[in-house]
Every structure is written in C-alpha cells, then in structure tokens.
TORPA-4810 file (N, C-alpha, C, O; in nm, 3 decimals):
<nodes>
NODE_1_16.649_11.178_17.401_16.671_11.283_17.499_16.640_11.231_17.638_16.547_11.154_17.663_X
NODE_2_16.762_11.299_17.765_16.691_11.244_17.842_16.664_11.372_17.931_16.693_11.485_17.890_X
NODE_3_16.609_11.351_18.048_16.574_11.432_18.141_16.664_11.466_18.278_16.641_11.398_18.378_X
NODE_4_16.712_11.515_18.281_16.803_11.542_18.443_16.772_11.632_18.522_16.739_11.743_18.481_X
NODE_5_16.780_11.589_18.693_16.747_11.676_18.754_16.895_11.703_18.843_16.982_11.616_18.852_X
NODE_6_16.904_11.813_18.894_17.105_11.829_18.901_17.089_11.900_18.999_17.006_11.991_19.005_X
NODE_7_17.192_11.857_19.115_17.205_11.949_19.238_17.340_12.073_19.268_17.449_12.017_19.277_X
NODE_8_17.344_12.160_19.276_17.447_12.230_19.310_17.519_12.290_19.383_17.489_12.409_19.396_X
NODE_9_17.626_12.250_19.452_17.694_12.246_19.576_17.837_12.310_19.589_17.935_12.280_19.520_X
NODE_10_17.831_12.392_19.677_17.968_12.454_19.698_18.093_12.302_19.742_18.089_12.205_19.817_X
NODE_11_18.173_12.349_19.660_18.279_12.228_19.684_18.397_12.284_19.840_18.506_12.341_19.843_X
NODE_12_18.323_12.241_19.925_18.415_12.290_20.080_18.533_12.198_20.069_18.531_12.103_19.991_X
NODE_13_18.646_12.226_20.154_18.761_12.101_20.170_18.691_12.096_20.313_18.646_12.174_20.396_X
NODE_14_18.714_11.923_20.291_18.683_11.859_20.446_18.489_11.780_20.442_18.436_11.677_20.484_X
NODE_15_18.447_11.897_20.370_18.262_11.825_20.378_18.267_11.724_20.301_18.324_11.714_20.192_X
NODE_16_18.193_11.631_20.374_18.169_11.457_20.311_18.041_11.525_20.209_17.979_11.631_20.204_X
NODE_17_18.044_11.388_20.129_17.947_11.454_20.006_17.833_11.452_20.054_17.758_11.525_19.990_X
NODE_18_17.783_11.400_20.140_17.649_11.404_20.192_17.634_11.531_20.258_17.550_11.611_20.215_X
NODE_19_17.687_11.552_20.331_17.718_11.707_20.357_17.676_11.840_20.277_17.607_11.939_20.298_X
NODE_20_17.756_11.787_20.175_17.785_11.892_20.041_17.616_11.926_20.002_17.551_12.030_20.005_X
NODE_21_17.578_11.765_19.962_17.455_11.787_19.879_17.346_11.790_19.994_17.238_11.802_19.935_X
NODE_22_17.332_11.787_20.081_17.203_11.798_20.181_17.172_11.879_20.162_17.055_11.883_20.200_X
NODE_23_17.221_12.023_20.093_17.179_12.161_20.114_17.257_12.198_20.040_17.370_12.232_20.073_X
NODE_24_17.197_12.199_19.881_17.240_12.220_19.762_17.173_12.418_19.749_17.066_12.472_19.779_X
NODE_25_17.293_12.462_19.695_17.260_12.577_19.631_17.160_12.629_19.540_17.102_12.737_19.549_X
NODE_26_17.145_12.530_19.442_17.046_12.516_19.365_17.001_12.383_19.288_17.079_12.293_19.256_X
NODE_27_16.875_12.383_19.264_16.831_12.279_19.213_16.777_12.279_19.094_16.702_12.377_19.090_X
NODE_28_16.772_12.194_18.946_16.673_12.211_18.821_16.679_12.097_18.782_16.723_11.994_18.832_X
NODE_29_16.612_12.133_18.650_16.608_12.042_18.539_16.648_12.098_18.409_16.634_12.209_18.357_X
NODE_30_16.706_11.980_18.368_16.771_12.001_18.223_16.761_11.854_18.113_16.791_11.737_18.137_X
NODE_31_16.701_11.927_17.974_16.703_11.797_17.884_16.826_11.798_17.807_16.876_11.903_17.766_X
NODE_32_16.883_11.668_17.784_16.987_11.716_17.700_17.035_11.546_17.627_16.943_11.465_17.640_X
NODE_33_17.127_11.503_17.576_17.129_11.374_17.503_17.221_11.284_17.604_17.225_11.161_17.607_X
NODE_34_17.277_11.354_17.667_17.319_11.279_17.784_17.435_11.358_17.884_17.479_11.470_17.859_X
NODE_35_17.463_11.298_17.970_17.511_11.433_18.094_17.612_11.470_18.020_17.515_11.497_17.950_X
NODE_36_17.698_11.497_17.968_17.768_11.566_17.920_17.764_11.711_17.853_17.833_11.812_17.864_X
NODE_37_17.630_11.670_17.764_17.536_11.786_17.731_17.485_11.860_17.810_17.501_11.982_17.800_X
NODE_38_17.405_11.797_17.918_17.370_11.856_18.068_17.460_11.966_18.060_17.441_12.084_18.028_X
NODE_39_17.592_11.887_18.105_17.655_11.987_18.195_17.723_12.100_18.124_17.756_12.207_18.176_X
NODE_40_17.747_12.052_17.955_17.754_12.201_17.872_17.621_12.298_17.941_17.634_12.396_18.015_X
NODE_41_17.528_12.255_17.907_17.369_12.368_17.935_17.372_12.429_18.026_17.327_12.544_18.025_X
NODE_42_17.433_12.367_18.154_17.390_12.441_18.328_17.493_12.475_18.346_17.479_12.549_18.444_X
NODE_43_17.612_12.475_18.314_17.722_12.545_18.285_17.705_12.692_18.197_17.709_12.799_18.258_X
NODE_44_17.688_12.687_18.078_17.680_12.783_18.025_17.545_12.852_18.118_17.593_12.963_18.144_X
NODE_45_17.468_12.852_18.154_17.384_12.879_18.212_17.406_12.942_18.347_17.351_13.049_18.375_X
NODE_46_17.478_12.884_18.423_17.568_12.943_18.560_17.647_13.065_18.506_17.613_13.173_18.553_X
NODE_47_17.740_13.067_18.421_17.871_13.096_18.357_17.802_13.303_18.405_17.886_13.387_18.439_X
NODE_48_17.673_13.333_18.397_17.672_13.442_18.411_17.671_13.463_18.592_17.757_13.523_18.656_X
NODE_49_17.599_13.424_18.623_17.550_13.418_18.774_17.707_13.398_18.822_17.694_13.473_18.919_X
NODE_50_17.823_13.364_18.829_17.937_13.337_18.891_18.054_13.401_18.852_18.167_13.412_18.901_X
NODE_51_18.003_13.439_18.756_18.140_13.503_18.699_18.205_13.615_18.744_18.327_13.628_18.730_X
NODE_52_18.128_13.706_18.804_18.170_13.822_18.921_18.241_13.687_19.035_18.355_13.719_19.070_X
NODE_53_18.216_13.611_19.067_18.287_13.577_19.182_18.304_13.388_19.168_18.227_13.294_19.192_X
NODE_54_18.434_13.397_19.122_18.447_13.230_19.092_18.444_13.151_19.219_18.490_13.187_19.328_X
NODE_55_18.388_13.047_19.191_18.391_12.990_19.326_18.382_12.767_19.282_18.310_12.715_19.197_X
NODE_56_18.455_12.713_19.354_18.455_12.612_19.318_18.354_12.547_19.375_18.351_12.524_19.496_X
NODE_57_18.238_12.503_19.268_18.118_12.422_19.285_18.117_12.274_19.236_18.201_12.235_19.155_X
NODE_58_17.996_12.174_19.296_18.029_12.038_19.213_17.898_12.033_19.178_17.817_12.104_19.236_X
NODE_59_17.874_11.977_19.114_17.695_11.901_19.004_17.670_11.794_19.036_17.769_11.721_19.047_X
NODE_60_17.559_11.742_19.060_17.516_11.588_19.024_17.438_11.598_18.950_17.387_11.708_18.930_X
NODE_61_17.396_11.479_18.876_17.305_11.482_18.758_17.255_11.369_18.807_17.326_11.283_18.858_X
NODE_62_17.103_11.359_18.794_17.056_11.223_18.771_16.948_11.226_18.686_16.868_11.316_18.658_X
NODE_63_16.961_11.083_18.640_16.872_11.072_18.505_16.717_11.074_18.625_16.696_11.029_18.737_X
NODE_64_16.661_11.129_18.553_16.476_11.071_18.637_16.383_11.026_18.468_16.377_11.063_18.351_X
NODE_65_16.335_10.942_18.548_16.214_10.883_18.444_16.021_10.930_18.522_15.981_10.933_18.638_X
NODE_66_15.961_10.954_18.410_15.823_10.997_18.410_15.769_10.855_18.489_15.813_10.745_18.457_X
NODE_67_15.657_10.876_18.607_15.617_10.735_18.604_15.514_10.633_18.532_15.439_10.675_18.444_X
NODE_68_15.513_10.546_18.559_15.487_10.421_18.413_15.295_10.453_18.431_15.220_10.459_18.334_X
NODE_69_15.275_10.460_18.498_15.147_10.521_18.489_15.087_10.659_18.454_14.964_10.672_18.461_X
NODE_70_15.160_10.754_18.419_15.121_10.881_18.388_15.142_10.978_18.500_15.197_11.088_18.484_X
NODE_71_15.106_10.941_18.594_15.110_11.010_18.713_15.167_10.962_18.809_15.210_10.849_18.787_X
NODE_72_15.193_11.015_18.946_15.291_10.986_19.006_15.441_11.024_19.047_15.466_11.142_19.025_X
NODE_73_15.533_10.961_19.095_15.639_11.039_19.114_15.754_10.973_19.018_15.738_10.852_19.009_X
NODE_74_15.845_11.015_18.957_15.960_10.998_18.863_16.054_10.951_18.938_16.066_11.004_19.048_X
NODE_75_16.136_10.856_18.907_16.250_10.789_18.929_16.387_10.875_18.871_16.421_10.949_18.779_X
NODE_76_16.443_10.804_19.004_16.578_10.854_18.959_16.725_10.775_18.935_16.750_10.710_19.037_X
NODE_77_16.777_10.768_18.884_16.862_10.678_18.852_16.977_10.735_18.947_16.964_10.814_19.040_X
NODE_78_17.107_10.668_18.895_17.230_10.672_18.999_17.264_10.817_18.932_17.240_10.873_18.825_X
NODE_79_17.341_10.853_19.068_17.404_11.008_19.049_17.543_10.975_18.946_17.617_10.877_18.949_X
NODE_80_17.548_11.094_18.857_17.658_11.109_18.806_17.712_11.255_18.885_17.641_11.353_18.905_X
NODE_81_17.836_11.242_18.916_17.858_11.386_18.941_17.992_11.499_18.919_18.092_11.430_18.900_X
NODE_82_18.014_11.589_18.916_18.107_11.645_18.832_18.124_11.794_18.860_18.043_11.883_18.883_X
NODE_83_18.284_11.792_18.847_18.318_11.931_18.904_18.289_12.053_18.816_18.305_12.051_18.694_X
NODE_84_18.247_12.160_18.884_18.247_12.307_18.806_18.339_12.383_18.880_18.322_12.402_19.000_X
NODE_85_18.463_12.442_18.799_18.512_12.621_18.868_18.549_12.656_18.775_18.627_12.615_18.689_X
NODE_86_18.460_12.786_18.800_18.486_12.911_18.747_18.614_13.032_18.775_18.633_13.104_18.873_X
NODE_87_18.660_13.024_18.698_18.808_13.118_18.754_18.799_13.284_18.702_18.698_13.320_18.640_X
NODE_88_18.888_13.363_18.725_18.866_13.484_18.653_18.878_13.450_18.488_18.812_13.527_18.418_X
NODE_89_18.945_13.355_18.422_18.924_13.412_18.276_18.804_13.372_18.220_18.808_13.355_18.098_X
NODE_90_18.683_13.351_18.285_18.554_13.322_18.277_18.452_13.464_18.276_18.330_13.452_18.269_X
</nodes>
C-alpha cells in the first residue's frame, strides 16, 4: 500500500499548471495500491460534493514516504496527475 497526498484544481483554459495548483481547492490523503486506486477513492469520494454542479477539475497525486527516522517530514515523490469531470449523468 502506498500513501498519497493529492491536490485539487479547477481545470481553467489558459492557467499554466503552476497556476492551477498554487491554490488548490482541496487537499488530502489517500491509501490505496497505487494511483489508479487513488483516484477510484477521491473520485468516488468527490462524486457527491460535485454532482449538483459538474465542473472540470484535475488531481495530482504524489506518492509521500514516512521519514527514515520516525519523525520528521515525509517525502514526496514525482507528481502523477490526472483529469476529473463530472458531467450531468453523474
């Protein structure tokens, strides 16, 4: 299992992704066997919160690791990232 922490961003036309994610909508964590799973979980998980009003959002996922000493701050690996929209037959 791994651990992900995932940002969530309105998908604008025209905003560079840095843009996008500087000021993410929401932020968590999710365990799952790998992002794919993720993004079943925080998907189904959104799926209520949006569904009155679809709106095209994007995800990043990144893996983070616990640090090697117990304490401390967690690493994060490279972003994976990936589109969400929700339409009316949602």
């Amino acid at each position: 299992m791994n651990t992900y922490v995932y940002y969530i961003a309105e998908r604008i036309p025209g905003a560079m992704e840095m843009q996008r994610f500087a000021h993410p909508i929401h932020v968590g964590l999710v365990t799952a066997s790998d992002h794919e799973a993720a993004y079943s979980a925080v998907l189904e998980d959104l799926r209520p919160t949006f569904a009155d009003e679809p709106q095209h959002l994007e995800v990043r996922f990144e893996v983070v690791s616990p640090p090697r000493s117990g304490s401390g701050v967690w690493r994060h690996g490279k972003p994976i990232d990936v589109d969400i929209t929700f339409t009316s037959a949602d």
